[in-house]
C-alpha positions in Angstrom: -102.5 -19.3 -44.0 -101.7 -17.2 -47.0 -100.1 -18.7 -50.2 -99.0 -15.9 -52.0 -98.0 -15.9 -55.2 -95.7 -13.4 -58.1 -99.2 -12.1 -59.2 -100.4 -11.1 -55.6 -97.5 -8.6 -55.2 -97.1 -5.2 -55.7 -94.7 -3.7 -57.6 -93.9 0.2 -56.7 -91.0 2.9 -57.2 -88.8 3.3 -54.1 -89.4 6.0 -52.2 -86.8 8.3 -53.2 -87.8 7.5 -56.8 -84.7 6.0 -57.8 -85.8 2.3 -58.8 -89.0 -0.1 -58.2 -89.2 -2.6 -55.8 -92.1 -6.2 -55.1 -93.7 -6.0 -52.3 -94.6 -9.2 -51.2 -96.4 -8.8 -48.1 -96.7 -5.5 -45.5 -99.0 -5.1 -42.4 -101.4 -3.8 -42.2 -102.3 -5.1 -45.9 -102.3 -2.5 -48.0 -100.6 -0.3 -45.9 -98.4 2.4 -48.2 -95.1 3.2 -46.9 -95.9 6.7 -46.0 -97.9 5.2 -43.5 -97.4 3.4 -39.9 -96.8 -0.1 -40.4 -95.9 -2.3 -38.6 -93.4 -4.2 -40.7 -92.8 -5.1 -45.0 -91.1 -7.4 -46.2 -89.7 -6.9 -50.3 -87.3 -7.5 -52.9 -85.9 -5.4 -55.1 -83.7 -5.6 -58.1 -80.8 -3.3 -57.9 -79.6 -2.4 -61.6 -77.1 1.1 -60.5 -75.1 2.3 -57.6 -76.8 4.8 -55.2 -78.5 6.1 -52.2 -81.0 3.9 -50.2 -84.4 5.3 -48.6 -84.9 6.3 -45.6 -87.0 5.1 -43.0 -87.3 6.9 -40.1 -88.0 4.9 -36.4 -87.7 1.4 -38.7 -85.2 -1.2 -38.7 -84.3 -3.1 -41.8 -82.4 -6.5 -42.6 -81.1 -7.4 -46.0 -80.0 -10.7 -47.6 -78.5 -11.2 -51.0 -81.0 -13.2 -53.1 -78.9 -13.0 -56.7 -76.3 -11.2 -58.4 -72.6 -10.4 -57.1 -74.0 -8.3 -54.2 -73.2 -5.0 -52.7 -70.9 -3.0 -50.9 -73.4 -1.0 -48.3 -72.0 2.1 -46.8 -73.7 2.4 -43.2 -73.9 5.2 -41.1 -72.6 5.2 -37.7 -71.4 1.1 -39.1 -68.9 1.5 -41.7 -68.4 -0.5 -44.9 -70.6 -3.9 -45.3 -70.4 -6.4 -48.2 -73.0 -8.3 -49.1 -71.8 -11.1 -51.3 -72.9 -14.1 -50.4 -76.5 -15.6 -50.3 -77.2 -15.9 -46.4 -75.2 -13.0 -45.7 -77.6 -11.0 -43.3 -77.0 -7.5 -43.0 -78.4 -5.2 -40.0 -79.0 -1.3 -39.8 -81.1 1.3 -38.8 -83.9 2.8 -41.1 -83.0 6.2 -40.1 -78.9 5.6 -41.6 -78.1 7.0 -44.8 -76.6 4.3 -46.9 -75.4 3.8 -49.7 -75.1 0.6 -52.3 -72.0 0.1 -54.5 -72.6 -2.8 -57.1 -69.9 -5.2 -56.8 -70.1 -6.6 -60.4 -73.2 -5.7 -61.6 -77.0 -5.7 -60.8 -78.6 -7.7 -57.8 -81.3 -8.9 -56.6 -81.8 -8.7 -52.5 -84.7 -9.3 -50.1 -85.3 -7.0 -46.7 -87.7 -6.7 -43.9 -88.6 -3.3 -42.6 -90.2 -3.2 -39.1 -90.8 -1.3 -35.8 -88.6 -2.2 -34.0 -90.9 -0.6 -31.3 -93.9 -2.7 -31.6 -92.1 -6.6 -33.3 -89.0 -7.9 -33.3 -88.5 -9.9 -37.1 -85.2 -12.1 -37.7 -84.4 -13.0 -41.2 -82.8 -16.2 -42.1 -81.4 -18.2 -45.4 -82.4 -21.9 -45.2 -80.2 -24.3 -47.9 -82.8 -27.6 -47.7 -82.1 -30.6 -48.9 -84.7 -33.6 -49.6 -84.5 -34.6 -45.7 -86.6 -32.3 -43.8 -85.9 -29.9 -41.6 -87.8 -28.8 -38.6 -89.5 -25.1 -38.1 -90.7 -23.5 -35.2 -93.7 -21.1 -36.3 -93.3 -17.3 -34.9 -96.8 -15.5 -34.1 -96.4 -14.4 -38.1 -94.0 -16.5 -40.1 -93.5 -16.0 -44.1 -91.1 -18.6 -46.2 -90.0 -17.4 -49.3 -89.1 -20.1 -51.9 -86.7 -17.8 -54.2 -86.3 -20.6 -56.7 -88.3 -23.0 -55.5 -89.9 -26.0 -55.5 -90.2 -26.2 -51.6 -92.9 -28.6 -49.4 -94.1 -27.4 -46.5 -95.9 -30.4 -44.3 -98.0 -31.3 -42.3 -99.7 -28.2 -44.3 -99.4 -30.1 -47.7 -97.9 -26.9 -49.2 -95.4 -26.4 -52.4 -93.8 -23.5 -52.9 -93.0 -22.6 -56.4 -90.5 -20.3 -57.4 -90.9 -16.9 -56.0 -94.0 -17.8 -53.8 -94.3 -16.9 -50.3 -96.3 -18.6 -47.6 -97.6 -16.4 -44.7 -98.7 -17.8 -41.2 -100.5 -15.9 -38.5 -103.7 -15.0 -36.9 -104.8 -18.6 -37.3 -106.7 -21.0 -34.9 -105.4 -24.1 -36.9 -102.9 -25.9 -34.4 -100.5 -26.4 -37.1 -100.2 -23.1 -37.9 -99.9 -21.2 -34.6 -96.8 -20.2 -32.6 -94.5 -22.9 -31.3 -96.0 -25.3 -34.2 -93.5 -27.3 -36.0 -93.1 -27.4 -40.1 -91.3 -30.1 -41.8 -89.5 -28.0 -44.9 -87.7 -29.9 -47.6 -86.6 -29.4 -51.5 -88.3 -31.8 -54.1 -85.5 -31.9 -55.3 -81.6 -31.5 -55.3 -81.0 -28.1 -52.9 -82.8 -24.9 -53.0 -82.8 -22.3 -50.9 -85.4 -20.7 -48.2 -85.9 -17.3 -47.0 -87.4 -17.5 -43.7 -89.1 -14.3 -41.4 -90.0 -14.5 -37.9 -91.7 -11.8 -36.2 -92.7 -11.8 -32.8 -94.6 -8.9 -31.2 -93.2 -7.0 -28.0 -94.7 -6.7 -24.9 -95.9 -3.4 -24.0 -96.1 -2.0 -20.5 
């Protein structure tokens, strides 16, 4: 178990130069992106319209994590708005895309993997103080965006912006098929949950 916090990111330029984006975690640690891993999972603040990198062989997901959101012009898929918080959009690394700011900048959170080697979901969580049940992937990450979130039977909170990363653990509450009891301390806040499950290989 990894509790990662703001300060244990990296902050870099996009690859194409045109802005900065946090990573919060990537594997193998430490990997940079000109290299082969495996997957990456970031956030960056998008402050002006324009292209988005490439990444060749990867597949992305993107959710809307502030701001009015994006209008996402996908090759080979057309015109995608991302408005809403939730909002999960799907394409390939190789596509040339490009972001329209709907009303100004945004703040969204992706995964890029191999789509080869894991298959990752991404999903947006609204808790509540009543728990709700999760079933741990081989690597799971939660992402508290604004936070405060507990995570039992781990005795974990989540501040804002904190990220808690599961995997490659012997502890039985931490290893796939495990259940997590997620909940708000209070009123509702939102969760940013990845799953990523390695593929079989012949």
């Amino acid at each position: 178990m990894q509790h990662l916090h703001p300060s244990d990111y990296r902050v870099m330029p996009w690859k194409d130069g045109g802005g900065s984006t946090t990573e919060i975690a990537i594997e193998p640690a430490g990997a940079s992106l000109s290299e082969p891993f495996l997957w990456r999972v970031s956030s960056a603040k998008v402050e002006s319209s324009g292209p988005f990198s490439h990444f060749p062989g990867r597949a992305r997901l993107l959710t809307l994590l502030e701001g009015p959101g994006l209008i996402l012009d996908i090759e080979g898929m057309g015109r995608q708005r991302l408005k809403h918080p939730g909002q999960v959009v799907a394409f390939a690394g190789d596509a040339s895309v490009h972001a329209t700011l709907i009303q100004g900048p945004c703040v969204d959170l992706g995964i890029i993997s191999d789509p080869s080697r894991v298959k990752a979901t991404l999903e947006w969580l609204n808790l509540g103080m009543e728990t709700t049940t999760l079933t741990v992937a081989p690597t799971t990450l939660l992402f508290a965006p604004s936070g405060p979130i507990r995570v039992d039977p781990l005795g974990v909170e989540l501040e804002p912006q904190a990220c808690l990363r599961l995997g490659n653990s012997p502890a039985a509450t931490e290893a796939p098929g495990a259940k997590l009891g997620v909940r708000a301390s209070f009123g509702t806040t939102p969760l940013v949950l990845v799953s990523i499950w390695p593929l079989k290989t012949p």
